[in-house]
Backbone as CSV, one residue per row, in Angstrom:
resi,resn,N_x,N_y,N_z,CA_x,CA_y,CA_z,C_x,C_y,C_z
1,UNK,-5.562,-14.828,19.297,-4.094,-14.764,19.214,-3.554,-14.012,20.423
2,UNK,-2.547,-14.651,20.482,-1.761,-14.104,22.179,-1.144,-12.633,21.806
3,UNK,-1.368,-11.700,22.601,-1.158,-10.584,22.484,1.110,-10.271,22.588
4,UNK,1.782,-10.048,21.721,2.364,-9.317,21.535,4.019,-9.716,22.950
5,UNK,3.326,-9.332,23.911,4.113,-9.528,25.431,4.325,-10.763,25.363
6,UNK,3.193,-11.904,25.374,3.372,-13.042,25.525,3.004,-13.990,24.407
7,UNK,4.175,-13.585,23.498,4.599,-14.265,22.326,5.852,-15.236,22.332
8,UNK,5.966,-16.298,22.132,6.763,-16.979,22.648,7.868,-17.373,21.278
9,UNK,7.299,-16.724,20.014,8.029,-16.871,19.150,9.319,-15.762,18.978
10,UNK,10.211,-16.279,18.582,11.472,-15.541,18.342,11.356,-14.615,17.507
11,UNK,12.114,-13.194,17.958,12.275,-11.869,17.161,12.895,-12.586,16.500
12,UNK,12.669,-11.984,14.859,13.755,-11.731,13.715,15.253,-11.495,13.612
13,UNK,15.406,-10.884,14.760,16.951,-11.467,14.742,17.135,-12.043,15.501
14,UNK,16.665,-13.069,16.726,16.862,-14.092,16.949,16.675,-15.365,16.454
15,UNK,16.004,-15.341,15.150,15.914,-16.300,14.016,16.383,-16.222,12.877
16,UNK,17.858,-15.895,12.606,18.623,-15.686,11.202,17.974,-16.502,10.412
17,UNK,18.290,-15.901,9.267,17.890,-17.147,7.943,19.195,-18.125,7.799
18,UNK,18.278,-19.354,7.197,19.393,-20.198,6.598,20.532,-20.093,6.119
19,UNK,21.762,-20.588,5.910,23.508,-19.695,5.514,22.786,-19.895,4.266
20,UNK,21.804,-21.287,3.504,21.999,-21.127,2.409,20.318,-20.748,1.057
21,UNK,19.500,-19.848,2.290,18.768,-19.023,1.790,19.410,-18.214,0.750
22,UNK,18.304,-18.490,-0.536,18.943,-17.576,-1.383,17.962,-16.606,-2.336
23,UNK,16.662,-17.265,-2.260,15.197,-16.440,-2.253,14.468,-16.448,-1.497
24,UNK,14.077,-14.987,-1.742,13.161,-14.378,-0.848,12.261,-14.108,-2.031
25,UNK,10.844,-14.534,-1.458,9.293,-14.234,-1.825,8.523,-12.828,-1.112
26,UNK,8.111,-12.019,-1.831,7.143,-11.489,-1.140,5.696,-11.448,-1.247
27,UNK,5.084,-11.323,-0.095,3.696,-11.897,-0.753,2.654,-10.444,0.409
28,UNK,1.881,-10.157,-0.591,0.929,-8.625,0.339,-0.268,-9.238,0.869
29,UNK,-0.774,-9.023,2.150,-2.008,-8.874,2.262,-2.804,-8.180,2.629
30,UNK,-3.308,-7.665,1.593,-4.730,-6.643,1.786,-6.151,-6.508,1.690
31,UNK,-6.469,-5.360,2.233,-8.177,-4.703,2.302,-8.576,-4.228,2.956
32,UNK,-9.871,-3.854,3.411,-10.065,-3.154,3.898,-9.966,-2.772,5.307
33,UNK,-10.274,-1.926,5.827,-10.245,-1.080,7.506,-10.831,-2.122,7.802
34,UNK,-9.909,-2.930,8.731,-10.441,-3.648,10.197,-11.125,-5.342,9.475
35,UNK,-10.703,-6.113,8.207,-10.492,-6.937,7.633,-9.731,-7.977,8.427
36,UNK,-8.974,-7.905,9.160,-8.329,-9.293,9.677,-6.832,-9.397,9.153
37,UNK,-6.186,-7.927,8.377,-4.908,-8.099,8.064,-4.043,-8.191,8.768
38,UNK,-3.725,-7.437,10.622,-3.154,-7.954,11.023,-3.010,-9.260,12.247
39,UNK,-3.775,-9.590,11.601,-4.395,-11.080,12.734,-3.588,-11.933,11.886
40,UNK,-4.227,-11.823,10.352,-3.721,-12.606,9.737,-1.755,-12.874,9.726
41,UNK,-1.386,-12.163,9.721,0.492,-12.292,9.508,0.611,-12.853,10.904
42,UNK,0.120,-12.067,11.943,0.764,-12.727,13.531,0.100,-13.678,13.695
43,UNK,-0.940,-14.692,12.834,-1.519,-16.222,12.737,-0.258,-16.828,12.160
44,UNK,0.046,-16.430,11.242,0.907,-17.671,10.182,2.559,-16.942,10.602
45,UNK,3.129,-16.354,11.139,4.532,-15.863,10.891,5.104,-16.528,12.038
46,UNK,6.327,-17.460,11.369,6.705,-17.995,12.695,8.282,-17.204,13.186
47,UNK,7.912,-16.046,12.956,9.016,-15.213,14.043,7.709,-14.006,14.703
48,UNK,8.384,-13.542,15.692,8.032,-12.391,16.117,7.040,-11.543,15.379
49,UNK,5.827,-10.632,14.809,5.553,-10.429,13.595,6.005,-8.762,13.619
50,UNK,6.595,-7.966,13.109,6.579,-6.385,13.246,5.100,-6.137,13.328
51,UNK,4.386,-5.160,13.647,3.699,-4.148,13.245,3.797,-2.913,13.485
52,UNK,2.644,-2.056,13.218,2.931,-0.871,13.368,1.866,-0.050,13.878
53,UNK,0.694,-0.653,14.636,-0.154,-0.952,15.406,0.017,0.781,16.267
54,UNK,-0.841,1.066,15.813,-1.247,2.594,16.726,-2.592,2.729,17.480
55,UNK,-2.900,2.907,18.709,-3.838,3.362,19.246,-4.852,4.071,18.552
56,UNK,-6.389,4.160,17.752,-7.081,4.667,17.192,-7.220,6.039,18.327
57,UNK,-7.703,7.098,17.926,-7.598,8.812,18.634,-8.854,8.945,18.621
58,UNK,-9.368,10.070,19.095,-10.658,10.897,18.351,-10.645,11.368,17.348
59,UNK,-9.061,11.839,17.023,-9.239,12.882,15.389,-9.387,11.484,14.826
60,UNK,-8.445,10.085,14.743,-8.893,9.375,13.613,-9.924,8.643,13.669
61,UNK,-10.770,8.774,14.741,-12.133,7.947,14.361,-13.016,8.903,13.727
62,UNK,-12.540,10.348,13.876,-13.820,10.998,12.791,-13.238,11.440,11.726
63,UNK,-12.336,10.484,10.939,-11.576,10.461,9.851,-11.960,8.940,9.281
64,UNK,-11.694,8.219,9.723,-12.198,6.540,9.287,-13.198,6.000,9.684
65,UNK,-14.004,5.413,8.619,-14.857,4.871,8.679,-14.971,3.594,9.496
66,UNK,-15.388,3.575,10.469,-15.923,2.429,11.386,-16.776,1.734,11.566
67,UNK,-17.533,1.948,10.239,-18.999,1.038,10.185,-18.841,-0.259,9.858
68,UNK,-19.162,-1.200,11.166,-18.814,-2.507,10.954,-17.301,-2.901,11.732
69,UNK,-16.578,-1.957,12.325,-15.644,-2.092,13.339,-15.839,-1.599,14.503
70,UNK,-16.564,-0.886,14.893,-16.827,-0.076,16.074,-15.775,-0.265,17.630
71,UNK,-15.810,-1.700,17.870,-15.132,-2.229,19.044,-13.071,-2.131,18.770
72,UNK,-13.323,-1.724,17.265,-11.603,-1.719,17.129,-10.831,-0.235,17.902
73,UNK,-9.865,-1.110,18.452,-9.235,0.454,19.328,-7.678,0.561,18.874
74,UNK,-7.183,-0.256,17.993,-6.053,-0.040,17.227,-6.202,-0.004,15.519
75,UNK,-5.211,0.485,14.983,-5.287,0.452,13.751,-3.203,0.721,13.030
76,UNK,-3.425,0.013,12.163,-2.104,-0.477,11.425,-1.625,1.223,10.912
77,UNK,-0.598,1.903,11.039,-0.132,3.016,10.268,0.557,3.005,9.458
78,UNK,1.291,2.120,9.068,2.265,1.719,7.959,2.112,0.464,7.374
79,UNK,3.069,-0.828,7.845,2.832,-1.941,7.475,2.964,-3.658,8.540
80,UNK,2.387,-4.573,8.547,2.575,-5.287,9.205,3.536,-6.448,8.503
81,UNK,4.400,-6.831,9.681,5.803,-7.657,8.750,5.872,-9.169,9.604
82,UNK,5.650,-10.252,8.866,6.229,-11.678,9.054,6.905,-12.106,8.419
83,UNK,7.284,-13.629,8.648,7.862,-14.387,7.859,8.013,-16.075,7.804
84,UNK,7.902,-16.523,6.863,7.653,-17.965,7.184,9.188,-18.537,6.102
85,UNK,9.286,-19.661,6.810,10.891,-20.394,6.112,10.472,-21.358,4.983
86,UNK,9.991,-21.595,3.798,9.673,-22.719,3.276,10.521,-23.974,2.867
87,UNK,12.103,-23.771,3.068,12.832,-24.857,2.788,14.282,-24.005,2.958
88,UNK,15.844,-24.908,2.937,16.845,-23.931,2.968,17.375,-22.715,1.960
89,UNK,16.258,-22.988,0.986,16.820,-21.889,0.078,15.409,-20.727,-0.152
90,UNK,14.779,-21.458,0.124,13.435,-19.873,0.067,12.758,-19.535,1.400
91,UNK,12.577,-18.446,1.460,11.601,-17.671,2.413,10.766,-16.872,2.196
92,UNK,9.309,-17.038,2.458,8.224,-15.695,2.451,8.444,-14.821,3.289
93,UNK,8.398,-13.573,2.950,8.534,-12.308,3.573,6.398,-12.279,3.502
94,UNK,5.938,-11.717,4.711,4.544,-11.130,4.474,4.484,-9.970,5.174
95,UNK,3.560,-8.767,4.153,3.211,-8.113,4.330,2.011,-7.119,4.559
96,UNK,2.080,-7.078,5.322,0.322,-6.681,5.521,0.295,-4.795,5.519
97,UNK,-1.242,-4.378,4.267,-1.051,-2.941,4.054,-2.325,-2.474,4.993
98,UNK,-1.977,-1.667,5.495,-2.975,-0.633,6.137,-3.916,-0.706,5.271
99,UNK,-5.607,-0.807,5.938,-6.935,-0.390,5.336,-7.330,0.790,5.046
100,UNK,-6.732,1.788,6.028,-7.795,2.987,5.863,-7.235,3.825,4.762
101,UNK,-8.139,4.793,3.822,-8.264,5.307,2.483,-7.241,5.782,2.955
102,UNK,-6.774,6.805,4.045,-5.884,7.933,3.818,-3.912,6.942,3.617
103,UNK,-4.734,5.825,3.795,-2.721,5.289,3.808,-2.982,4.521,2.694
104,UNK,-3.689,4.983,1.883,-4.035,4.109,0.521,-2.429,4.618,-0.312
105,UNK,-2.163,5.567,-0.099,-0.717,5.690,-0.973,0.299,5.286,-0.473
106,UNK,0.398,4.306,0.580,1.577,3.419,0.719,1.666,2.070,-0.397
107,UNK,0.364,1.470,-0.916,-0.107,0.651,-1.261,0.742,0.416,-2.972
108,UNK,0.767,1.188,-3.105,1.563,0.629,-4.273,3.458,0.388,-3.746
109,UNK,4.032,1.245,-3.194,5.239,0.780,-2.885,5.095,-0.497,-2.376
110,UNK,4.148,-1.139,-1.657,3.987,-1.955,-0.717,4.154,-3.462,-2.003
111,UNK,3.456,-2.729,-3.166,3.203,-3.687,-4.538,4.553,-4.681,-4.925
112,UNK,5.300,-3.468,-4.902,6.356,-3.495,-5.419,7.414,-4.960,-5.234
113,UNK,7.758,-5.345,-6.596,8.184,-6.381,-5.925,7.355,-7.812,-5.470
114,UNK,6.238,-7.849,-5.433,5.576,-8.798,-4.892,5.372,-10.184,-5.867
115,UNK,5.774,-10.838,-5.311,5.199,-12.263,-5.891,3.502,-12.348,-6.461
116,UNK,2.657,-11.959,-5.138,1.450,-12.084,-5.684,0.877,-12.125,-4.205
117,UNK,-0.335,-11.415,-4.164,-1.507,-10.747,-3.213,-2.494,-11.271,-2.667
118,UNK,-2.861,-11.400,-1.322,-4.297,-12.100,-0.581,-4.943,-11.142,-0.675
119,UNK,-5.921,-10.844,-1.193,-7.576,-9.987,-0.627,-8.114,-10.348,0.362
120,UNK,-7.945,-9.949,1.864,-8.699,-10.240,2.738,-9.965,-9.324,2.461
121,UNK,-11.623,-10.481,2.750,-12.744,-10.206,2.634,-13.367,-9.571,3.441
122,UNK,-14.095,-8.481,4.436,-15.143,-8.952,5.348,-16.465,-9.317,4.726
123,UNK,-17.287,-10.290,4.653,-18.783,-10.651,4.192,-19.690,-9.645,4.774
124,UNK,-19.302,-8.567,5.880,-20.302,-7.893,6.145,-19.952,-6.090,5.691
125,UNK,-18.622,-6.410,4.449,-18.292,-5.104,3.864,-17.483,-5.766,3.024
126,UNK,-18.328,-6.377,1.788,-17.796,-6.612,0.653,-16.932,-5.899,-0.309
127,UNK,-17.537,-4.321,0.029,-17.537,-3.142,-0.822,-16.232,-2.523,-0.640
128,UNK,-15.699,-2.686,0.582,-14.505,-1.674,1.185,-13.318,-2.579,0.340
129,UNK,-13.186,-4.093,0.169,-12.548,-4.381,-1.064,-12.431,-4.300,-2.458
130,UNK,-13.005,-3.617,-2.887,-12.960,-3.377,-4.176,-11.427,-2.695,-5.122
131,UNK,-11.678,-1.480,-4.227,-10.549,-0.752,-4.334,-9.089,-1.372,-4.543
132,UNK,-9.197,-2.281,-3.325,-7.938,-2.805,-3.459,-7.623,-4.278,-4.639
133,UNK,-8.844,-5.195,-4.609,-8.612,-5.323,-6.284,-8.370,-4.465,-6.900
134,UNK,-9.194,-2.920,-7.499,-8.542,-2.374,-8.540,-7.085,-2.214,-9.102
135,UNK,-6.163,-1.883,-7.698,-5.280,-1.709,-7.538,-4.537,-2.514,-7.768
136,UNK,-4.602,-4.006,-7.449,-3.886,-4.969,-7.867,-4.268,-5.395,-9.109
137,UNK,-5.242,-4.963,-9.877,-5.330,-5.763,-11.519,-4.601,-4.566,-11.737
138,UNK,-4.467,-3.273,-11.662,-3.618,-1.736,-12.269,-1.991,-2.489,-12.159
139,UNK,-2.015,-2.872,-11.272,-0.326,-2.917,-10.537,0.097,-4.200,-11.573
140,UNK,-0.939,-5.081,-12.073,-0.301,-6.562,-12.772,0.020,-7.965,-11.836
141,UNK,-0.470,-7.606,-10.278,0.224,-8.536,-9.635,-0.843,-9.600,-9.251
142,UNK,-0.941,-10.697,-9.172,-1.560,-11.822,-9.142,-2.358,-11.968,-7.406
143,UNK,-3.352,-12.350,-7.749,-4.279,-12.488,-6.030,-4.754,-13.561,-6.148
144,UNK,-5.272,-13.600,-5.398,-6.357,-14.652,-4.810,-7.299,-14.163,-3.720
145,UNK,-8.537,-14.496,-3.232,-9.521,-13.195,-2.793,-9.882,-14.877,-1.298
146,UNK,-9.957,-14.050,-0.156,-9.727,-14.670,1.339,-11.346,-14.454,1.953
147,UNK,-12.559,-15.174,2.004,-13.243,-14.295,2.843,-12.806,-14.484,3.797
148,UNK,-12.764,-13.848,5.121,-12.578,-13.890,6.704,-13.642,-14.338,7.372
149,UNK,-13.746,-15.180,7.955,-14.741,-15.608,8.471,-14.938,-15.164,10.104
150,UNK,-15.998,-14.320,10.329,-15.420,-13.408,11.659,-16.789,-14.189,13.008
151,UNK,-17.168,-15.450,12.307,-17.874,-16.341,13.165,-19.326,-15.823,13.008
152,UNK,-19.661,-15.163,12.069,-20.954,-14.838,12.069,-21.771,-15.775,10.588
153,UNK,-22.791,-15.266,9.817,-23.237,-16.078,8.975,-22.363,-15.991,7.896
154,UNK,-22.541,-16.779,7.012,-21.922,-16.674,5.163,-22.460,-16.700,4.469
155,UNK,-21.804,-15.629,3.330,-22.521,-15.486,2.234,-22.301,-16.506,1.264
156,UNK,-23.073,-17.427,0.618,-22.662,-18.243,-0.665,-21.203,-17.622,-1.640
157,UNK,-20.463,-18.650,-1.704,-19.494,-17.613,-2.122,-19.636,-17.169,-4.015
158,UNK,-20.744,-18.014,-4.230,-21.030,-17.292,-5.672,-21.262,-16.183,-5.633
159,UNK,-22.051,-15.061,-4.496,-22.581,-14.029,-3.930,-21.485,-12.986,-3.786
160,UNK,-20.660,-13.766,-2.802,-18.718,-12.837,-2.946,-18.531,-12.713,-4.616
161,UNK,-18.569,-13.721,-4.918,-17.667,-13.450,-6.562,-18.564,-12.474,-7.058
162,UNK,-19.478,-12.340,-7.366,-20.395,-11.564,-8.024,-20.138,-9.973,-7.568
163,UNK,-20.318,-10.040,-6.191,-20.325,-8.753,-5.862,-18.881,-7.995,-6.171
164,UNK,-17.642,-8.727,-6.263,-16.740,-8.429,-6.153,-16.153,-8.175,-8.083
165,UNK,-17.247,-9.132,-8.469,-16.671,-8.825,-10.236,-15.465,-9.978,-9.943
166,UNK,-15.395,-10.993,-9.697,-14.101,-11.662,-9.663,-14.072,-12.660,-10.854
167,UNK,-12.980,-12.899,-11.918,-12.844,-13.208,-12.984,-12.545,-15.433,-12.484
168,UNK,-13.501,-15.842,-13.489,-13.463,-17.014,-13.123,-12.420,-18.090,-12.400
169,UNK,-11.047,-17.481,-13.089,-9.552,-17.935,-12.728,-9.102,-17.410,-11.544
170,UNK,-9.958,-16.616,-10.812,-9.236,-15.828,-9.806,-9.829,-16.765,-8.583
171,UNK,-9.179,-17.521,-7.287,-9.667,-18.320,-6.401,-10.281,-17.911,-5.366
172,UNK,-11.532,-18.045,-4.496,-12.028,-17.396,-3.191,-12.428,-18.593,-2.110
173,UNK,-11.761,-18.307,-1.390,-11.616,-19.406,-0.440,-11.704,-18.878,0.987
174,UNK,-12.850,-19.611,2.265,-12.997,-19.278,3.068,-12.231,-19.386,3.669
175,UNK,-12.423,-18.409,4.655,-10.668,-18.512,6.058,-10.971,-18.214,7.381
176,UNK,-10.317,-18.363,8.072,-10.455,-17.659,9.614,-8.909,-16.725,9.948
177,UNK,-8.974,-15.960,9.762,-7.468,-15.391,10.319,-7.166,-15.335,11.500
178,UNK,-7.957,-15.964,11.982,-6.964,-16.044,13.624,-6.716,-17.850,13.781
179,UNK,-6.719,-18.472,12.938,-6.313,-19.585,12.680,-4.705,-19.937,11.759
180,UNK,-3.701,-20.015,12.061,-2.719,-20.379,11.446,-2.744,-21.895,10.627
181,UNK,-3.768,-22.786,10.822,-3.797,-23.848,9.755,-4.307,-22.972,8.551
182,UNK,-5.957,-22.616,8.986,-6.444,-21.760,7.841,-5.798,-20.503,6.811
183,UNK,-4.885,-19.729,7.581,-4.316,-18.828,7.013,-3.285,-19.867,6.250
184,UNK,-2.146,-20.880,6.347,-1.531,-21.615,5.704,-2.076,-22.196,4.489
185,UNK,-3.650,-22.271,4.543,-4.233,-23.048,3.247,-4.229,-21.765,2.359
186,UNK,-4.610,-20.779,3.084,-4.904,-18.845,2.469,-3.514,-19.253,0.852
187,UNK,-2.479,-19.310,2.102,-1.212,-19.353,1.061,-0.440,-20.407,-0.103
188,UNK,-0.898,-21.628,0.585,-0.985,-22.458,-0.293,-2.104,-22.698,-1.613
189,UNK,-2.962,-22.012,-1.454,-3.673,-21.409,-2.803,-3.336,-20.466,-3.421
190,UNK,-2.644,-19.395,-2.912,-2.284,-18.634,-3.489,-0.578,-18.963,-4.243
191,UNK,0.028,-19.843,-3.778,1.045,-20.416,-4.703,0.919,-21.075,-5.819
192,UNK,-0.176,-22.117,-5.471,-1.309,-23.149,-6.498,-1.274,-21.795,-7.777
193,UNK,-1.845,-20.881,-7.621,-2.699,-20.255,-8.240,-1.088,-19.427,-9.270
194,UNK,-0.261,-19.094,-8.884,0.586,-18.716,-9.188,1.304,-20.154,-10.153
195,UNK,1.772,-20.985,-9.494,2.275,-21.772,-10.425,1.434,-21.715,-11.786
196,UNK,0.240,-21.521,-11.216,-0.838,-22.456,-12.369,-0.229,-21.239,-13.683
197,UNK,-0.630,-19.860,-13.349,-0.213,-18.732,-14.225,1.278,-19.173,-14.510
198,UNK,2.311,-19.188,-14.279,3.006,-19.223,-14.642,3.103,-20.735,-15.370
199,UNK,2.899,-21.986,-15.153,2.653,-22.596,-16.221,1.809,-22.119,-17.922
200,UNK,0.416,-21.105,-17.490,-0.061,-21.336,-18.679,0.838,-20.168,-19.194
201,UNK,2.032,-19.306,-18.871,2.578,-18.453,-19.309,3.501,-19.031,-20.402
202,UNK,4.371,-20.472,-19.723,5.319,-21.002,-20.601,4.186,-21.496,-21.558
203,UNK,3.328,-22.566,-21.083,2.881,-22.913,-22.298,2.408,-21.698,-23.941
204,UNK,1.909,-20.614,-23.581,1.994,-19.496,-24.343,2.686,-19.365,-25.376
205,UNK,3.765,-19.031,-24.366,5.721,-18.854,-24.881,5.699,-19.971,-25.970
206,UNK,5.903,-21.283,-25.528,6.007,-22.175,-26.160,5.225,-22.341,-27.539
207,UNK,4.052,-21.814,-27.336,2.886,-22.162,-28.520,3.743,-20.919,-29.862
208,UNK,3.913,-20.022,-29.446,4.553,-18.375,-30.361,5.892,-18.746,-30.877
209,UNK,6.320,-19.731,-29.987,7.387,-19.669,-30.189,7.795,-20.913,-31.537
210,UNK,6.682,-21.989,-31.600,6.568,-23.152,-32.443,6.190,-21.893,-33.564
211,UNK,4.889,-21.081,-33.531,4.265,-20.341,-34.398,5.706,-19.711,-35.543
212,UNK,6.534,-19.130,-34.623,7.918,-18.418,-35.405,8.770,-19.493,-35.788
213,UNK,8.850,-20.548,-35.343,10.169,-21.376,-35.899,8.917,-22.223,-37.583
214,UNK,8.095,-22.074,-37.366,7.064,-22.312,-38.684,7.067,-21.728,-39.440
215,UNK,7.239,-20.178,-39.205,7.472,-19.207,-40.363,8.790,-19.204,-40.935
């Protein structure tokens, strides 16, 4: 991905929304330190993307764990911000949360509000995601789990699910985040996956609701 300077996509306010936008989606993506979260938003955001991209220090490399990032010389301090247009009346807002433990308490404001959540994977630090599932089954908000594919080998993804404890209904689907087709499929499963819940929600409704007009 083209670095930042030579981005040819339009800042955010040189791309107003539609006069007759009238929802806004938000959708999080997280996990762990050095995961592909902000590759991923400046792949798929077709404005400008915010971040918040800080130079890694000495104090914070002997504060964060770098095993398995070593070559990274930036790191996210707050949050990373895109946005994609899906038609004249809706828009995704995306948001991408910082990995490292100590900005783990932005992570729920970040919740807030959300439509529903990507788990970005690394296959060669299964483990550093966990957490952030926890957090999203605590919070109630709906995911779908991303491995990143960082061009090296793969793990069977029965191997991901397992390690990760991922509940049969929950989807894991390979990706590349520095690919904007691939990151687009990321999201179009993760809508899939949302409708689907919210269908079996009405149907529910519907079933309780025959149950009471019986009584």
């Amino acid at each position: 991905m083209e670095s930042a300077a030579f981005d040819s996509r339009p800042a955010r306010a040189d791309a107003p929304l539609h006069a007759n936008t009238s929802q806004a989606l938000k959708i999080v993506i997280i996990g762990g330190f050095g995961v592909g979260k902000t590759t991923f938003v400046r792949s798929v955001s077709e404005i400008r993307p915010l971040d918040t991209e800080a130079t890694m220090t000495a104090q914070g490399k002997a504060v964060d764990d770098l095993t398995g990032v070593t070559g990274k010389t930036t790191t996210t301090v707050a949050f990373d911000f895109g946005r994609i247009t899906i038609d004249t009346q809706h828009v995704l807002y995306l948001f991408g949360a910082p990995g490292q433990e100590r900005f783990w308490f932005l992570w729920d404001r970040l919740f807030t509000g959300a439509l529903g959540a990507i788990v970005l994977v690394d296959q060669r630090r299964i483990a550093d995601s966990w957490y952030a599932i926890d957090r999203l089954e605590h919070q109630g908000v709906p995911f779908v789990v991303a491995s990143n594919n960082f061009g090296g080998s793969h793990h069977h993804p029965d191997k991901i699910r397992d390690a990760l404890d991922l509940d049969p209904h929950i989807a894991l689907i390979d990706c590349d985040a520095r690919s904007r087709e691939s990151c687009k499929g990321v999201l179009i499963t993760l809508v899939e996956h949302l409708v689907n819940l919210a269908a079996a929600a009405d149907g529910r409704h519907r079933m309780l609701s025959t149950r009471e007009g019986a009584l």
